[in-house]
C-alpha positions as a LaTeX table, in Angstrom:
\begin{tabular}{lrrr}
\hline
Residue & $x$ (\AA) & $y$ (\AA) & $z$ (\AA) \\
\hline
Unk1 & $-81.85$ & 116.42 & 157.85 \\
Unk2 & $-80.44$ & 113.24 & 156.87 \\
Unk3 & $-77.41$ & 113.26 & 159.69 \\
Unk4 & $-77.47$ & 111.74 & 162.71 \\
Unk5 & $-76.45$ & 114.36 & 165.38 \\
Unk6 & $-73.43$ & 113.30 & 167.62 \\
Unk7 & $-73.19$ & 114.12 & 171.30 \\
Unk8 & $-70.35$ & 114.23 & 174.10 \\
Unk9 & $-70.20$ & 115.36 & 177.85 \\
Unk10 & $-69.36$ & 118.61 & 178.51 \\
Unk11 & $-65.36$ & 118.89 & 179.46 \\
Unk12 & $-65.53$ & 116.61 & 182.76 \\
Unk13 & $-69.03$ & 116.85 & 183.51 \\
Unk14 & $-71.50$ & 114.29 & 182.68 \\
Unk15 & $-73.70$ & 117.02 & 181.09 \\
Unk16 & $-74.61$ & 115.60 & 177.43 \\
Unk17 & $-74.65$ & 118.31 & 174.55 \\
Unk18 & $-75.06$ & 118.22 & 171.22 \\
Unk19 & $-71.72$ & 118.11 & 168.93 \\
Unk20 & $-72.74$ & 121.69 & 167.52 \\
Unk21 & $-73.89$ & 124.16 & 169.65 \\
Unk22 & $-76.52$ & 126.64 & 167.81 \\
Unk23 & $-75.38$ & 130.49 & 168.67 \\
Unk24 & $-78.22$ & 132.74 & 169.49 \\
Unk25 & $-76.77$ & 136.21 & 168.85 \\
Unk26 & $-78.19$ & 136.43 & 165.62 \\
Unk27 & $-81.97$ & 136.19 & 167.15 \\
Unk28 & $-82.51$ & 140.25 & 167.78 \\
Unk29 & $-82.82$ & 143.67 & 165.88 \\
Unk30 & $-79.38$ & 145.31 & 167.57 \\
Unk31 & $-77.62$ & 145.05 & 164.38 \\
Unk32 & $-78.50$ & 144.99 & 160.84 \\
Unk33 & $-77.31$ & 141.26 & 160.05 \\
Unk34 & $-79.26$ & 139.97 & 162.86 \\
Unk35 & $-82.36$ & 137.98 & 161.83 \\
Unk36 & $-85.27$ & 140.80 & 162.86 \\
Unk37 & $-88.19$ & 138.92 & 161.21 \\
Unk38 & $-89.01$ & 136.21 & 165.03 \\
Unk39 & $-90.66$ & 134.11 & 163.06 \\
Unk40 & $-87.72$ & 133.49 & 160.47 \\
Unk41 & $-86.02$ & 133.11 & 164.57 \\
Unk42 & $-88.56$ & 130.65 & 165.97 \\
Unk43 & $-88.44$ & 128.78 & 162.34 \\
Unk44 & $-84.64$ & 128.61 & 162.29 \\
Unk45 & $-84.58$ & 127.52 & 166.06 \\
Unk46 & $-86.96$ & 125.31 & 165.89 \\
Unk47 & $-85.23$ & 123.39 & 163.15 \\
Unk48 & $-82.26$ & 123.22 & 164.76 \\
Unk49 & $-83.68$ & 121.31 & 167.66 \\
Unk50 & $-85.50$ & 119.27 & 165.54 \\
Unk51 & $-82.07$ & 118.28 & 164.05 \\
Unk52 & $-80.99$ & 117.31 & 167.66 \\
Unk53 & $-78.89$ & 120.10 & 168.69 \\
Unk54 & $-79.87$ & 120.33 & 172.48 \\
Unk55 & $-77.32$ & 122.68 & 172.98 \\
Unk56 & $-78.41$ & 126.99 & 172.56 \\
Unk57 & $-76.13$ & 129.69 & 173.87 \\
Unk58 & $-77.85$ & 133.14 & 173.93 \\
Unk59 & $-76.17$ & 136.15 & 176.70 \\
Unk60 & $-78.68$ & 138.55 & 178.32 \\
Unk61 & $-76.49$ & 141.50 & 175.94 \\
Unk62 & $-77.18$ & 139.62 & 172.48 \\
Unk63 & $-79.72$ & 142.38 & 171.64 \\
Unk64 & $-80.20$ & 143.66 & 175.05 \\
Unk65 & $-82.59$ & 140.46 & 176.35 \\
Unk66 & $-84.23$ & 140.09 & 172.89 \\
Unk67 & $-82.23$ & 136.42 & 171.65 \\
Unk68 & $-82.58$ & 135.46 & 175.22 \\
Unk69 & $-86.60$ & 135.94 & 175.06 \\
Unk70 & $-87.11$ & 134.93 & 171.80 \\
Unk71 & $-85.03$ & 131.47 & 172.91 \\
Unk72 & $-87.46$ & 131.72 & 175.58 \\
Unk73 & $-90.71$ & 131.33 & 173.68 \\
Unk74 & $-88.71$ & 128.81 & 171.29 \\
Unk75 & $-88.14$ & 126.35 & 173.82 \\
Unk76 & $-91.49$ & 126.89 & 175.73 \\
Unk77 & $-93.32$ & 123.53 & 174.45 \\
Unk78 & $-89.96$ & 121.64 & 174.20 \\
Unk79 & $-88.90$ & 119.16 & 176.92 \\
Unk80 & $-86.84$ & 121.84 & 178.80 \\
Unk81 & $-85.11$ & 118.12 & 180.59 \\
Unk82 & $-83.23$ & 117.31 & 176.86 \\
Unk83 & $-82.03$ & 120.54 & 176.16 \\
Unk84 & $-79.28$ & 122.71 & 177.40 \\
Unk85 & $-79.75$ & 126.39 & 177.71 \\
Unk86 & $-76.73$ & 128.42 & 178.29 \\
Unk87 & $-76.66$ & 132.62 & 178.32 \\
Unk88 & $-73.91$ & 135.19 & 179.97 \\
Unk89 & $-72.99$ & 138.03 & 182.29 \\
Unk90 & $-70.58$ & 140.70 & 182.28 \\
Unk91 & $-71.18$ & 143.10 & 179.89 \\
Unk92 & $-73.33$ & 146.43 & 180.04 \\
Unk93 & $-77.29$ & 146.12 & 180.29 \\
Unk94 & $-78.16$ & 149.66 & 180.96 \\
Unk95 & $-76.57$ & 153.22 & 181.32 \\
Unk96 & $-76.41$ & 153.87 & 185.20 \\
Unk97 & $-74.19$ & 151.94 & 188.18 \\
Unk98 & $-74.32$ & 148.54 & 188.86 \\
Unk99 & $-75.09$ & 147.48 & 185.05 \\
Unk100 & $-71.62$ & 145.53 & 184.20 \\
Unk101 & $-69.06$ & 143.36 & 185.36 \\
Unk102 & $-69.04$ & 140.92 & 187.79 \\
Unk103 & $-70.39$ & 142.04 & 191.20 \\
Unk104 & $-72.61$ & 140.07 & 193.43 \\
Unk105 & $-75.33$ & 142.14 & 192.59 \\
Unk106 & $-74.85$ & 142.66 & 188.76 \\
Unk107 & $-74.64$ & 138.65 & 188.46 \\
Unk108 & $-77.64$ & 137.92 & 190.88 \\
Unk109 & $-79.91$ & 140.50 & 189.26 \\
Unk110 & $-78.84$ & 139.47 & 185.88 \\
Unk111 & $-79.18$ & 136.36 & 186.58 \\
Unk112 & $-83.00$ & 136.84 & 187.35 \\
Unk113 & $-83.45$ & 138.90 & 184.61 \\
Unk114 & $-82.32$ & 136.45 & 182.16 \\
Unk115 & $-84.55$ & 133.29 & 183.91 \\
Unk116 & $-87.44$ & 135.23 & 182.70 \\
Unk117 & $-86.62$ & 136.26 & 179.46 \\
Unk118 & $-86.08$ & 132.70 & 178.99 \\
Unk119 & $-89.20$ & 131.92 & 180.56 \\
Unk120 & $-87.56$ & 129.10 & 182.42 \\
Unk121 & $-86.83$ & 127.58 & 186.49 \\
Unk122 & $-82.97$ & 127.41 & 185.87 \\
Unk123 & $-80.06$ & 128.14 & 183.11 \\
Unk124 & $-78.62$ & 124.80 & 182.45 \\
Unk125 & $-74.87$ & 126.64 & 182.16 \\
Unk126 & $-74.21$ & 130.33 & 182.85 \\
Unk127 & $-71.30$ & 132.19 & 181.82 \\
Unk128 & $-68.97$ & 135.22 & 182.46 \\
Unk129 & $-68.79$ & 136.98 & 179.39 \\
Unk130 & $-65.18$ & 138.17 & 180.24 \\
Unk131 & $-62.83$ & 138.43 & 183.11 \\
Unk132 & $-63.57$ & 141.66 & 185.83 \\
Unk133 & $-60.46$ & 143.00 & 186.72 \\
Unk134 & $-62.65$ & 145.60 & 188.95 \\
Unk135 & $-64.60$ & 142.87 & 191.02 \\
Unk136 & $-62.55$ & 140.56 & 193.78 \\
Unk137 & $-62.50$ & 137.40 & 192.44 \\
Unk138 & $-63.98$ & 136.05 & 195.43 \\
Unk139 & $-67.40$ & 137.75 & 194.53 \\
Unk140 & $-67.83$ & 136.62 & 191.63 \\
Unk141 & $-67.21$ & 132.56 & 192.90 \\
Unk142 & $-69.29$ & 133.30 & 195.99 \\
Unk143 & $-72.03$ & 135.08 & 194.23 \\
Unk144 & $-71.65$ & 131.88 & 191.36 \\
Unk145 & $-72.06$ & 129.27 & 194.46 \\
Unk146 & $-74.93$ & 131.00 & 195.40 \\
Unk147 & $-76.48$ & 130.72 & 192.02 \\
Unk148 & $-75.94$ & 127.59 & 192.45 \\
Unk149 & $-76.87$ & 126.60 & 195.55 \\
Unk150 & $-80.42$ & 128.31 & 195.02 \\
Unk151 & $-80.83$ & 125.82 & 192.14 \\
Unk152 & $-80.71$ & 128.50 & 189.45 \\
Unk153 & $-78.03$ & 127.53 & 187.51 \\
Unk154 & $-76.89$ & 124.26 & 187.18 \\
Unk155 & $-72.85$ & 124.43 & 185.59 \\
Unk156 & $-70.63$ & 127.83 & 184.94 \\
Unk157 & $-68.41$ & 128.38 & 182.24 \\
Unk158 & $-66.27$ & 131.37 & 181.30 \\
Unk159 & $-65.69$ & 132.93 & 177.76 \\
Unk160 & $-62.68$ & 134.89 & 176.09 \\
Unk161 & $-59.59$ & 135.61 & 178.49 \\
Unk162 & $-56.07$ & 134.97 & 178.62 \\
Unk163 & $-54.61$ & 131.41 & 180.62 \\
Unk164 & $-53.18$ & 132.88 & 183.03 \\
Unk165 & $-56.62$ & 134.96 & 184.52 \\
Unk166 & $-58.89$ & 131.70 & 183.79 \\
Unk167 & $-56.20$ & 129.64 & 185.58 \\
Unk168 & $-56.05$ & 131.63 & 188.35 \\
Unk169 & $-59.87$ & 131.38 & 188.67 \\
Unk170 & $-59.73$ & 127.69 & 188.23 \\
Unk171 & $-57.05$ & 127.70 & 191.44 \\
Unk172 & $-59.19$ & 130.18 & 193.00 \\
Unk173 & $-62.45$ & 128.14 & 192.59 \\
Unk174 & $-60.71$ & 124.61 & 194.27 \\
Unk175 & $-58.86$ & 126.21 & 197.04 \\
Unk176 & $-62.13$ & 128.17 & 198.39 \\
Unk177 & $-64.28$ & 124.67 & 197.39 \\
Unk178 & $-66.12$ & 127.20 & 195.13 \\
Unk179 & $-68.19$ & 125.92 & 191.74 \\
Unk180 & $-65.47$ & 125.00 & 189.22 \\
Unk181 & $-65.54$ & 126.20 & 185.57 \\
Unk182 & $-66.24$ & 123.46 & 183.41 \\
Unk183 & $-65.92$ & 125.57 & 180.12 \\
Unk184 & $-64.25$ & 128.15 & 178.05 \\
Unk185 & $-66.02$ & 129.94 & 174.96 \\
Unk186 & $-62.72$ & 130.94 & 173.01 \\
Unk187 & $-62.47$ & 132.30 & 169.67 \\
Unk188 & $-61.24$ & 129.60 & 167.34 \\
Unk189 & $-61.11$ & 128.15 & 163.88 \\
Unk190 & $-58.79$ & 127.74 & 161.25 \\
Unk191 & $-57.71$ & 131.35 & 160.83 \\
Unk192 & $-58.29$ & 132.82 & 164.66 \\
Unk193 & $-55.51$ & 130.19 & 166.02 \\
Unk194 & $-54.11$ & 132.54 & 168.51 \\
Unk195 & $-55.83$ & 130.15 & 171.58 \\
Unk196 & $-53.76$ & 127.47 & 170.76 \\
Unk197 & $-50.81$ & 129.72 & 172.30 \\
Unk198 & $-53.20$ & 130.91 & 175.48 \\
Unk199 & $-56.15$ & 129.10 & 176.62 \\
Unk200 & $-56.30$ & 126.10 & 175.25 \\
Unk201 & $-53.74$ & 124.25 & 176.57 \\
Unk202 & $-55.00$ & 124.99 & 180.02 \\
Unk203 & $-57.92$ & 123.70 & 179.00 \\
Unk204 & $-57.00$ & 120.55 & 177.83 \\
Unk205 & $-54.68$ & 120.34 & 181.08 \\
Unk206 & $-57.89$ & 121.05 & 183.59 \\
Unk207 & $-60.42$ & 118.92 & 181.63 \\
Unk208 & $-62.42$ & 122.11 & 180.68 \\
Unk209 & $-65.12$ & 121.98 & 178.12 \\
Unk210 & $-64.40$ & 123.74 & 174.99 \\
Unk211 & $-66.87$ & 125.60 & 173.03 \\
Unk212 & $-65.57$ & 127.81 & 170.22 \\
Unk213 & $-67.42$ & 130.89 & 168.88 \\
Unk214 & $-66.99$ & 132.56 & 165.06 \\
Unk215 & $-66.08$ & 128.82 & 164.10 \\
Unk216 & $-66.04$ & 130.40 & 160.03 \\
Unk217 & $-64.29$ & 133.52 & 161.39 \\
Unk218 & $-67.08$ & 135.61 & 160.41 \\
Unk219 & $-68.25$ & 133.90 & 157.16 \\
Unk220 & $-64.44$ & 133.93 & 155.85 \\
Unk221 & $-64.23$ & 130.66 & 155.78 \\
Unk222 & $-67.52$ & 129.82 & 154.41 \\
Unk223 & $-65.65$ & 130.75 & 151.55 \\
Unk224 & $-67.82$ & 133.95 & 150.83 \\
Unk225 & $-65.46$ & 136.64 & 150.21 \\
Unk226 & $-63.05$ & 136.46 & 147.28 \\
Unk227 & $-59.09$ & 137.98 & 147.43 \\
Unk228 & $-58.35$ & 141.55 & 146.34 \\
Unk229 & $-62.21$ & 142.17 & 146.31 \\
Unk230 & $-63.82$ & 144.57 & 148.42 \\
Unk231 & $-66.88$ & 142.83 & 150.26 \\
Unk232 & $-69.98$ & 144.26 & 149.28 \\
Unk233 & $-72.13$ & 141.91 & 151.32 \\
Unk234 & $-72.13$ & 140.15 & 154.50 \\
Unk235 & $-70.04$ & 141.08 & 157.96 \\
Unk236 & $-66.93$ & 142.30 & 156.30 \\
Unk237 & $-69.32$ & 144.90 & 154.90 \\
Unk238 & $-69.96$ & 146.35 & 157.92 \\
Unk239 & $-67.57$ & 145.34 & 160.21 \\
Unk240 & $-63.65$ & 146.03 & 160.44 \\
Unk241 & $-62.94$ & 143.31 & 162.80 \\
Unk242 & $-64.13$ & 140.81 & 160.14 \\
Unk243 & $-62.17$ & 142.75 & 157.19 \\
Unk244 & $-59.12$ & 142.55 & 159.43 \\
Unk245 & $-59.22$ & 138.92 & 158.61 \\
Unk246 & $-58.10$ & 139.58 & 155.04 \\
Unk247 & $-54.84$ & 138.86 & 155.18 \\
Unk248 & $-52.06$ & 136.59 & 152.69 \\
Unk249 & $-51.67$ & 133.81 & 155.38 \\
Unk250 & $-55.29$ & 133.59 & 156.06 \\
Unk251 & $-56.24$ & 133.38 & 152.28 \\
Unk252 & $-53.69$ & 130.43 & 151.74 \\
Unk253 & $-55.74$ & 128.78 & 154.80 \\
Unk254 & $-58.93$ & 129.57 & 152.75 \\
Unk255 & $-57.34$ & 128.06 & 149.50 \\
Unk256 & $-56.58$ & 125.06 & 151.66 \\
Unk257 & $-59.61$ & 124.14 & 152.63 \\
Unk258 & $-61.49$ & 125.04 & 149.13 \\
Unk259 & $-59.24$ & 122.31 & 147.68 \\
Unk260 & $-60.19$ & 119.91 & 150.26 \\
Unk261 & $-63.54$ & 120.55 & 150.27 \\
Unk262 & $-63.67$ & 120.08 & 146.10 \\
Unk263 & $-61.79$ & 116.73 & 147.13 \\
Unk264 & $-64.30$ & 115.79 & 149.34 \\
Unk265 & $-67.60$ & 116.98 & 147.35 \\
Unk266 & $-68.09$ & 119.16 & 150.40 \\
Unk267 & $-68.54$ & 123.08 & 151.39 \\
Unk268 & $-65.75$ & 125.19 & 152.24 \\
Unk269 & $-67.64$ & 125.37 & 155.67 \\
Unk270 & $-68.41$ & 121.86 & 156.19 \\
Unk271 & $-64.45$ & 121.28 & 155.75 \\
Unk272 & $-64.28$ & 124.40 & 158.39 \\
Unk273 & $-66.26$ & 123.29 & 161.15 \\
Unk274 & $-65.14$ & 119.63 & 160.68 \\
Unk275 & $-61.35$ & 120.79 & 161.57 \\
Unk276 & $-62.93$ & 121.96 & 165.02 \\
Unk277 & $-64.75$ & 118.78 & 165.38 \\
Unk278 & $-60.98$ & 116.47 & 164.44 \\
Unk279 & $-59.78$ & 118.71 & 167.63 \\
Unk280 & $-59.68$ & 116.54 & 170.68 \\
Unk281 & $-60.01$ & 119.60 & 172.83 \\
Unk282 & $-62.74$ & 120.64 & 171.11 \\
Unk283 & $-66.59$ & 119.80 & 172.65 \\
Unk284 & $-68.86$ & 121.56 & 170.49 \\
Unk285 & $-68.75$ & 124.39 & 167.95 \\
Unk286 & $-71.01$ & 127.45 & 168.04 \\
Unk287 & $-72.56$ & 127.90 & 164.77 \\
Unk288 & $-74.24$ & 130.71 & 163.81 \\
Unk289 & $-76.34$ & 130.24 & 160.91 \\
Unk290 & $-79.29$ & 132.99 & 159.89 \\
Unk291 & $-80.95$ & 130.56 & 157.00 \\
Unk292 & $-82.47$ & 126.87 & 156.90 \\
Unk293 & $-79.92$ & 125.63 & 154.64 \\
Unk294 & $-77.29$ & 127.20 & 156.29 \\
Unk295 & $-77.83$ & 125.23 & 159.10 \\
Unk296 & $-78.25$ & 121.84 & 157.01 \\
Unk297 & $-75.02$ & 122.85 & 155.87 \\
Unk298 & $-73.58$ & 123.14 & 158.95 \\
Unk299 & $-75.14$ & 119.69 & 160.55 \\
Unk300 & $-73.73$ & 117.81 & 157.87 \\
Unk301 & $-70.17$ & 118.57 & 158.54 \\
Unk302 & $-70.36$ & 115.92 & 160.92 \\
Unk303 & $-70.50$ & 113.68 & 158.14 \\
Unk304 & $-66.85$ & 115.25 & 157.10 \\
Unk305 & $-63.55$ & 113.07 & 157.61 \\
Unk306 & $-60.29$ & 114.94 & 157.56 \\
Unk307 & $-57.02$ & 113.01 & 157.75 \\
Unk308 & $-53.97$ & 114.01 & 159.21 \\
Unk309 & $-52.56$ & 115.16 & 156.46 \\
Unk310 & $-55.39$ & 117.34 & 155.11 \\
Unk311 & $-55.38$ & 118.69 & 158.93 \\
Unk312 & $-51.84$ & 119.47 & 158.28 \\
Unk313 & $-52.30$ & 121.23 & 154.92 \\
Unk314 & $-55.20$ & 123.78 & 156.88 \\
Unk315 & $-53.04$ & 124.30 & 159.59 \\
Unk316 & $-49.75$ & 124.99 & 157.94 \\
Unk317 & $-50.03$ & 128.82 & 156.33 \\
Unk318 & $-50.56$ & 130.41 & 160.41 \\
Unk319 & $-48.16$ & 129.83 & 163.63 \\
Unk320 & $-50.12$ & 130.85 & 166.60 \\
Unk321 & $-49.17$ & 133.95 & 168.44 \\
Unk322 & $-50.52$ & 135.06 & 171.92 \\
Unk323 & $-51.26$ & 138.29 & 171.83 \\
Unk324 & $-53.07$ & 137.47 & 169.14 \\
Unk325 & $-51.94$ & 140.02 & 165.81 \\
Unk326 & $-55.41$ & 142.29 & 164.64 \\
Unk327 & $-57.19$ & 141.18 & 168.10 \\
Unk328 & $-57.91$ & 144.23 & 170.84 \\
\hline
\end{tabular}
């Protein structure tokens, strides 16, 4: 790949990752737009890393433990010192008690778990998947520092929440001298702008690291779906939460950046992923590519300038709203 990757710290840490973050979900069989084929994984991995993105977030649910193990043997004759490995907790890993949320014992023995499907000594930055409104705060943080202090993890982040829970957690964290957050994995791009009205401005405010997931809202803003057209391919095939996207605002958005991109002799994704990269609170999008040239594409939006005013003409169709309209 002929561009130069770009790298930044990590919100206030001096933790250096990659400009683009590559998104493991896809690696796993769970559903039918995954990649299934490993070797089409390890290839597409391997090529990403070779293109200097350091930076891989995987969560021990992505395929119950398969993207985390086939990261795993990806990274295994890599120097595990360059790159940064990130994966999740929170969600459900089995059927009976004690196989969600946030507990001391759900995070430590996830925790484990996920070290050796990775097949590595520590998780460079481990998140929680969502907030627990079941578990006392205070476990979570203490059961966090220990992770910590054991040398197992080495940062931890948070993903997908509104302000006022992550804030709380941020207060929580420095008045008990607990391990700070020093990210947030929101949903954002140029359609899903509801953050700008909830986290984000915390974030900005605290110095946290921002890493945004579905950064072309599902392939909608790769520009693969047309207007008035049923899908008859990709996610909006199969899934309602993508088709919920199809709305008048969010086309004029799409038209936006199509123009921009024909101005630019670029790809309606490139133009995409280069809006998140002209936002200063921004540290590194999660892209989610499933082919070689997908990812090519996506590396070379670094190479994309926007001005102000094309920035302007993107953002202009959608006001942000928190709640966020079509979100659960």
């Amino acid at each position: 790949m002929s561009t130069d990757m770009e790298y930044t710290r990590l919100g206030a840490t001096g933790l250096e990752v990659s400009r683009l973050c590559l998104g493991c979900m896809n690696f796993g069989t769970e559903q039918p737009w995954m990649i299934h084929d490993e070797a089409e994984s390890h290839e597409l991995l391997a090529a990403a890393m070779d293109a200097g993105i350091n930076f891989l977030d995987t969560a021990n649910v992505y395929s119950r433990g398969e993207s985390e193990r086939i990261v795993g043997d990806a990274i295994a004759e890599r120097d595990r010192s360059e790159l940064v490995v990130a994966t999740k907790v929170y969600h459900s890993m089995g059927d009976g008690p004690n196989q969600d949320g946030l507990s001391r014992k759900h995070i430590i023995d996830q925790c484990h778990a996920s070290l050796e499907r990775l097949g590595t000594d520590y998780i460079d930055l481990y998140q929680i998947h969502r907030f627990d409104d079941e578990t006392p705060l205070s476990e979570t943080l203490a059961a966090l520092d220990h992770l910590v202090e054991e040398g197992l993890i080495r940062y931890v982040g948070a993903s997908t929440m509104s302000a006022w829970k992550f804030t709380k957690a941020l207060y929580q964290a420095d008045a008990g001298n607990h391990e700070r957050f020093v990210s947030m994995q929101p949903e954002y791009n140029a359609v899903d702008r509801h953050e700008e009205a909830n986290v984000l401005p915390a974030c900005a405010a605290e110095d946290v690291g921002v890493i945004p997931w579905s950064p072309l809202a599902g392939g909608f803003l790769a520009g693969k779906y047309e207007r008035d057209s049923d899908p008859v391919s990709g996610r909006a095939a199969e899934d309602d939460y993508t088709a919920a996207r199809f709305t008048d605002e969010n086309w004029q958005v799409l038209d936006a950046i199509r123009a921009i991109a024909d101005e630019k002799d670029a790809t309606p994704a490139q133009v995409s992923i280069a809006w998140l990269l002209h936002k200063d609170v921004v540290d590194a999008p999660i892209i989610g590519p499933r082919r070689t040239e997908h990812l090519k594409e996506n590396v070379a939006a670094l190479d994309v300038s926007l001005t102000d005013e094309e920035m302007a003409r993107i953002e202009a169709p959608i006001t942000p709203r928190w709640p966020a309209p079509n979100k659960d």
